[in-house]
Every structure is written in C-alpha cells, then in structure tokens.
C-alpha positions, 0 to 999 in steps of 0.5 A, a space after each residue: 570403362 566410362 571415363 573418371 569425372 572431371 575434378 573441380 580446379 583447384 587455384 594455385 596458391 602462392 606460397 611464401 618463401 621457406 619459413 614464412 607463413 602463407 599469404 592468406 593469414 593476413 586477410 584472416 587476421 583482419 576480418 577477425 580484428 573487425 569484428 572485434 571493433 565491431 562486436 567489443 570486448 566484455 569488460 572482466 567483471 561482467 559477463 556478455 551474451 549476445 547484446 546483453 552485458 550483465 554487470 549487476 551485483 558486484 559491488 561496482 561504484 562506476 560503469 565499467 569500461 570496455 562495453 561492447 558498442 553493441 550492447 542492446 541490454 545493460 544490466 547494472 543494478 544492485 551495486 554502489 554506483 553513484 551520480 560520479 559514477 556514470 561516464 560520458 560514455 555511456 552516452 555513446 552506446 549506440 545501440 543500447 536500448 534498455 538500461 538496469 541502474 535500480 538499487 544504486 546510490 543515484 541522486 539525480 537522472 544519468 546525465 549521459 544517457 544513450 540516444 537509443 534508450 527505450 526503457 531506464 529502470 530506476 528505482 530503489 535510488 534516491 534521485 530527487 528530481 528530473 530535469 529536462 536537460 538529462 531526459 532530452 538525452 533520450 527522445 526515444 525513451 518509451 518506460 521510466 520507473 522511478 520508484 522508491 525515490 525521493 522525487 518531490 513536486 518541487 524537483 520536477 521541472 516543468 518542461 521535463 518531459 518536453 522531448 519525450 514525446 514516446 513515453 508510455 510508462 511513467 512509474 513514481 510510486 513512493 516518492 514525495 509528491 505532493 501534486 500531480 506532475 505538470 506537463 505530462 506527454 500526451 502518449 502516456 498510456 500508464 501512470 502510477 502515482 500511488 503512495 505519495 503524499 498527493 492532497 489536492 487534484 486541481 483543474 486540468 491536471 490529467 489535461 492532454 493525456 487522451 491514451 491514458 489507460 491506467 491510473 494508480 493514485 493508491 494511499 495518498 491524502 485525496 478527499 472528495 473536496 480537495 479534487 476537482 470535478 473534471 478531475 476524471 471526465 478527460 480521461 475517456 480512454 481510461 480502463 482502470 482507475 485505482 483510489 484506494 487508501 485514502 480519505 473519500 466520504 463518496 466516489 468521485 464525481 463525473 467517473 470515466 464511463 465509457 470504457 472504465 473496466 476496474 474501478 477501486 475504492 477500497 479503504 476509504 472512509 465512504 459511508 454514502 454512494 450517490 444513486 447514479 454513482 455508477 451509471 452506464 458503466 456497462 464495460 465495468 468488470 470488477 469494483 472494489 468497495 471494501 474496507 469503508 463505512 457503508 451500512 446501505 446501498 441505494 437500490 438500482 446502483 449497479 443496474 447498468 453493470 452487465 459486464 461486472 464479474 468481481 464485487 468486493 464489499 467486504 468490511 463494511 458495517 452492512 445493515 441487513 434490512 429492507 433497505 438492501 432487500 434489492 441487493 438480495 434479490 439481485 445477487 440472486 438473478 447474478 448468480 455464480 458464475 457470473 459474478 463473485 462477491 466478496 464480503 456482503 455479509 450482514 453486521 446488524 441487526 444482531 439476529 442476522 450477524 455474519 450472515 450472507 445477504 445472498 442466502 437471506 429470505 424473508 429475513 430483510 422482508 420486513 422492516 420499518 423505516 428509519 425513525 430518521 425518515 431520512 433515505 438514499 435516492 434511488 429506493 430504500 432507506 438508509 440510516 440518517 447521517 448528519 454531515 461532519 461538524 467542528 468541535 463544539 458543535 452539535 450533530 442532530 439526527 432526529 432521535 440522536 444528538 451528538 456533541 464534543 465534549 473537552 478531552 478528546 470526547 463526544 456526548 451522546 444524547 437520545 431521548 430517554 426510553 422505557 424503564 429496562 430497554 437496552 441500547 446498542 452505541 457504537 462509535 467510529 473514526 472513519 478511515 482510522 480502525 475497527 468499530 467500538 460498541 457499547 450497550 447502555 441503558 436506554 432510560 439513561 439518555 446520555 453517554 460520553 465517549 471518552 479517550 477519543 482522538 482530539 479534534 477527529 471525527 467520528 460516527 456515532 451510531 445508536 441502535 435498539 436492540 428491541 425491534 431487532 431490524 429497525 435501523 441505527 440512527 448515525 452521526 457524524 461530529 467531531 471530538 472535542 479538543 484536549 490532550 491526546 487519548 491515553 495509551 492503554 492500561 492508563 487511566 480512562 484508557 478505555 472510551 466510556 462513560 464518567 463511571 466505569 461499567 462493571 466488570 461482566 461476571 467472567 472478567 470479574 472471574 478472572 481478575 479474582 483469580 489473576 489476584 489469587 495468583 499474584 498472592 500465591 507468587 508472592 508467598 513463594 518468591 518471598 520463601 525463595 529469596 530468604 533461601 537464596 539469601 541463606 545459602 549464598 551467606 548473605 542472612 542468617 547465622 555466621 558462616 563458618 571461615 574457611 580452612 587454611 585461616 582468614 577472618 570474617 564470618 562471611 564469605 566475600 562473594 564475585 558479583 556476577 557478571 557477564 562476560 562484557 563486565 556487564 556491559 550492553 552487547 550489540 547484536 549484529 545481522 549475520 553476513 550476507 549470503 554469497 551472491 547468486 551465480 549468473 542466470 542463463 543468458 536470458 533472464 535476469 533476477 529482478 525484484 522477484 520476478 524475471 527480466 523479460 528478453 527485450 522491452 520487458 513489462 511494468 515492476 
C-alpha cells in the first residue's frame, strides 16, 4: 500500500480567551475601513456605479454631500442648483473628470471646479459670463458646452481662456454674442457660435487657431460687407464651414480650399455666385445652396469639385435657359450615384416650371440672350441685377426701372410694349419670404407695388411671357419709407397697383356664393332669435302666471352663467409625469440622446 501524501501544514492559530473573538478580526475590520476611505460612501439620494455618481433629477438645489473621492463622472443635471449651491468641495474631487450640471439655475461658471476636469456641460443655464478666474480651476479642461445661455461679448473676459490651453470644443450656440470671442486657445478644433447675434467678423478674429476643423456661425446677422477678407483664409485646416441663415448677397471671399470638406450657405439672400467662388476645392464633398435668390450659375462653378457627392439647390427661382445648359450637361456626365442633387428644378420659363434641369433636352438649347446684354463671368448670361439702392433712388436695368415711391412701395417702369402683350412681375424681399407675381399689361409701362416693407429691398423681376425662354430683367431697389405694410384683409393689404385688378371669374364665383350664404344665414339666425325670444318669455303676448299666485305677466328668468359666476378660468398644464427610473450603470438620458461611458461626444 503506497504511502497517504503528505498534507500541506497548517499554521496554528492563536486562539483568544473563551468568549472573545479570534485575533484575525481586527486586521479584516481595517482593510474594510480603508477601502471605504478610499472608495467613499454614495450620498442617499444619488445612486453610484463604478466612478459614476448619478445624482440628476431630484430636484436638488445644492451638490450633495458625501461623494465618493473616487467619482471619475458626476451626473447633476436637471435639478434647481444654483451659483450658492456648489461647495468648495466639489473642488477636491480628485479624480473627476467629467462634470453634468446643464439644466440648473446657474448664473456664472462654478467657481470650484476640479483640477482633473475634462469635459463640463453647461447648457440650459442661464450663466452670463466666463471669467478666467473659474476656468484656471481647470487647466486640463478638453470640451465646454455652454449652450442656451445667456452669454454676451461683453462678459467674456479677455484672458478667459488664458490657461486652457487643452480645449478642443467650445459650444455657445444661442447666447447673446454680439462678436466673435477674443483670445481663443489655439487646440480648439471645434467651434460652434450659431444662433447669435454676431453682425461683424473684423481682421483676425479666427487668428491663432491653426486645428480648427469645424466652424458653425448658423442664423446670425453676418453680411458679406461687414466681414472682413481674411476672415477664412487662416483657417487652413478648416473642414466644414456652416453659414446659413443669414444675410450673404455672395459666398465669402478668399474660402478655406485646401482641405474644406462641407460648406453651407443655405437661407441666405445670395442672387450671384462669382466664377472662381469654388475653385480648387477638390476635397469639397457636400455644398448646401438652397433657400437663396439664384436664377443662374456661372458656367464651369463646380469643375474643380471631383470629391463633391451632395448638391443641394432647392428653393431657388431657377431660370431654365441656355444660361444653365452647362449645368445639364454636366449633372449628366455626375450621373447618380456619384453625386445627389437636390431641388434644381426649373422655375421660368412658364413651359419648363417644376420641371428637373437633369431630364431637360433641347428644351434650354435655344434662347436668346438677356436684352440686358449683361452676363455672369465664366460663360452664359444671367438676368441683369442692379446693385441695391436707398429709398428714392432709382434702380435702372436696361428695359426696367425701378423707384421707391411713399408708403412702403416701389414704382415699376418698362417701356410700353404692343397692344395685347402680357407681362409677368414678381417681386422679392431677399432674405424675407416667397416670391409674389402679377401679370400686368405690357402696353401700360407702369405698376406700383404696394403694401410693401418700409425702407427694405426688394428685387423686382419683369418677365415676357411671349418668347417664352427669354430671360427676366431684375432690379434690385429699395421700397420707400411710410407706415408699415397693412395686415391682411385691411385696406390695400394686397401689393398692387392704385386700381385693384378685377376678381378672376372663379374668385368672383365665389364671393357671390359667400354673399348668398351670409343672406341665407341671416334669414335664419333672424327666425331663430324671435323664436327663442318667444319661448323664453321675452316677446310676444303675456305668458300666463304661475299656479299658487304671484303677479307679472313674465317670468323672471336666472341669467346663465357659469360655474365661476361667469368669471375667466385658468386653464393650468397637467402635472408632470413621474420621473424615469435609473438607467443601467452605463448610460444616462441626455437631451435625447445617450451619455457616452467617458469623454462623450458634441450636444
């Protein structure tokens, strides 16, 4: 019989006397005691998991005590905390890095902020200002949201972003900026100033910023004489430059080429785009030009686009002559699914509206010039536009003349044509809504457009309907001054001229049949009423009195009211839903979309 194999040893263990606990207990109790020093306790109305400590929506005014040291996420947002409501030592929070305080009653930056903080989301507050002071705190700090402030030029201090020298993201949509920022960091790769109320760009405002990528200067009050030259040419790591919504007559001059990957202009007030507006922009992949005033294109515009795959030109007043054959032909050598355009459909003449520029043939073949004469460079012609003149002067196209008259109106002039011809006139406030057109008589030579904006300008267009493809002859001119444009259904609510145009047979139709219906209405509501006044006592012979005695010959009628004695009610909003129950530990609701585990993405 082999041998049993030997047992491992076993130390002895010193026993304590009777009654006591052994001796290992101790040691046990203070490695437990460490790690909870170490690790902190989560405070009762937050819940922790790993380094995150969600404490959003609770209706908290202050941070709550006893956060655990080692929170790496603090999650606070959509409560009432206010600038009192932050504590010094949130400050001592070594290893936080990102830090959910949007949707809370803050007015300034948190003035403790945690020396390891990456990111801070702070939008939806109603903070007024950044000082350097509060960023310092901060040096590591990588992305600041602060949308839906109420951020101004004025409280930015110069220096704020003095010792951040890590940002990379900097968000102020809708605030109350009236300029660009001054003293930018230079590692800012992100910036997004959209919905402001930024009217100027000077010299070397985007100066120093040699990573910045992304630009967003969406649905402020920028036109093309109020920004400088050099606003974009420093920006040559610039991918995408987003202008849309506000007040362009033309692209900007001297456009990011090199690498510029997504360039919008869209809702603007762009009627002409220079011949060499988009040269060498062969990494260009989308151009938004939709929602402008462009009848035309100069021919070879988008020759050097190899990379472009999205167009969009929708909402434009597209003149479908030979001026944009070129385009025809080539949207037809970038054939989908190359490339996807969006909106080129046809507006004039009348024979080619809502028709596709792409499925024309040799429809846009032939067409005369413009009487104008005049041309975009680059090939083709384009409908005359004079530049935009003050109220009382004139605007002069060859074969158009246009003038404000008092009243918030313009006095159109051509010269007289043959007995019977029609002419088309349309009228437009860049910038500020749809086309308006009229058809008047071409022998007249004159039209007012009345019950127009005082002091704006408009472009006036005159078309023939009679050769169909020739071109309209523009203006541009300013209506002239007087009390603003009447709402409608008031007096000379409708722009027109000094005699209102008869009705067309199908409006005078119905009219007739609207003032049949108001006679028949009123046969009846008069039948009714006597009735009702009848029944209730209130005409007619004497009612009988009622049994059991009493005079009169009426009955005295209870007014009727309400059960507030007639008085307004106010109708208040239904109680809020119950709050949402915790998400798993790793992710969080955030403004409609998901927190990311760590450094999470722009809002």
């Amino acid at each position: 019989m082999a041998p049993p194999p030997p047992s491992l040893p076993v130390p002895p263990v010193t026993r304590a006397p009777r009654g006591g606990p052994p001796r290992l207990l101790p040691a046990v109790a203070t490695i437990t005691l460490l790690t909870l020093a170490t690790v902190g306790a989560c405070p009762a109305v937050c819940r922790c998991s790993g380094g995150r400590v969600y404490c959003n929506d609770r209706g908290l005014t202050a941070v709550p005590e006893g956060l655990p040291p080692g929170a790496t996420t603090l999650f606070l947002q959509n409560n009432r905390i206010g600038d009192a409501g932050i504590p010094a030592r949130l400050g001592r929070l070594p290893a936080l890095r990102v830090l959910y305080l949007y949707a809370n009653a803050l007015e300034q930056l948190p003035a403790h902020l945690p020396p390891a903080l990456r990111e801070l989301h702070l939008q939806e507050n109603n903070v007024r200002g950044l000082c350097r002071r509060a960023l310092a705190r901060a040096p590591l700090l990588e992305r600041l949201h602060l949308d839906d402030n109420s951020v101004s030029a004025a409280g930015i201090e110069e220096d704020a972003f003095a010792e951040n020298r890590r940002l990379r993201l900097l968000f102020l949509s809708r605030n109350h900026l009236s300029s660009v920022p001054a003293g930018l960091p230079p590692a800012l790769e992100e910036l997004r100033l959209d919905d402001n109320r930024i009217h100027t760009i000077p010299l070397r405002a985007f100066e120093g910023l040699p990573a910045l990528r992304r630009l967003v200067l969406d649905g402020n009050l920028l036109a093309n004489q109020r920004m400088a030259d050099d606003t974009f040419s420093r920006l040559g790591n610039l991918s995408e430059l987003s202008l849309g919504r506000n007040a362009l007559a033309a692209p900007p001059a001297n456009l990011p080429r090199a690498r510029l990957r997504r360039l919008s202009l869209a809702a603007n007030a762009i009627s002409h785009v220079p011949a060499g507006a988009l040269a060498r922009m062969r990494a260009l992949e989308r151009l938004d030009l939709s929602d402008n005033n462009l009848t035309t294109l100069p021919r070879g515009l988008f020759d050097d686009l190899g990379s472009l795959s999205h167009l969009g030109l929708r909402n434009n007043p597209w003149f479908c002559g030979c001026n944009l054959a070129w385009l025809r032909d080539w949207l037809r050598r970038r054939a989908p699914p190359r490339l996807e355009v969006r909106g080129l459909l046809c507006q004039a003449p009348a024979r080619l509206r809502g028709l596709p520029v792409g499925e024309l043939r040799g429809e846009m073949d032939a067409c005369d010039s413009p009487a104008s004469g005049g041309g975009t460079a680059g090939g083709g012609t384009s409908p005359a536009v004079a530049a935009v003149s003050p109220p009382g002067a004139a605007a002069t196209t060859p074969g158009l003349w246009v003038q404000a008259a008092p009243g918030g109106a313009l006095r159109v002039r051509w010269p007289p044509a043959p007995p019977g011809a029609s002419l088309r006139l349309s009228w437009l406030r860049p910038g500020g809504g749809a086309v308006t057109e009229t058809l008047v008589r071409g022998e007249r030579g004159e039209y007012v457009v009345r019950a127009l904006q005082p002091r704006a300008p408009y472009r006036v267009c005159l078309a023939a309907l009679e050769p169909p493809a020739a071109p309209p002859l523009c203006a541009q001119a300013r209506a002239g001054a007087g009390d603003p444009p009447p709402q409608a259904g008031s007096p000379g609510a409708p722009g027109g001229d000094a005699a209102p145009p008869a009705l067309p047979p199908a409006a005078a139709l119905g009219a007739a049949a609207a003032a049949a219906a108001g006679v028949v209405l009123g046969v009846l509501g008069g039948c009714w009423r006597r009735r009702r006044r009848r029944r209730m006592g209130l005409g007619g012979p004497p009612l009988p009195p009622p049994k059991g005695g009493g005079g009169g010959g009426r009955l005295a009628l209870r007014p009727l009211r309400t059960p507030e004695e007639g008085g307004i009610r106010t109708v208040y909003p239904p109680p809020p839903p119950p709050p949402p129950p915790l998400p798993p530990p790793g992710v969080r609701g955030y403004r409609g979309g998901q927190v990311p585990h760590g450094g999470g993405g722009g809002s």
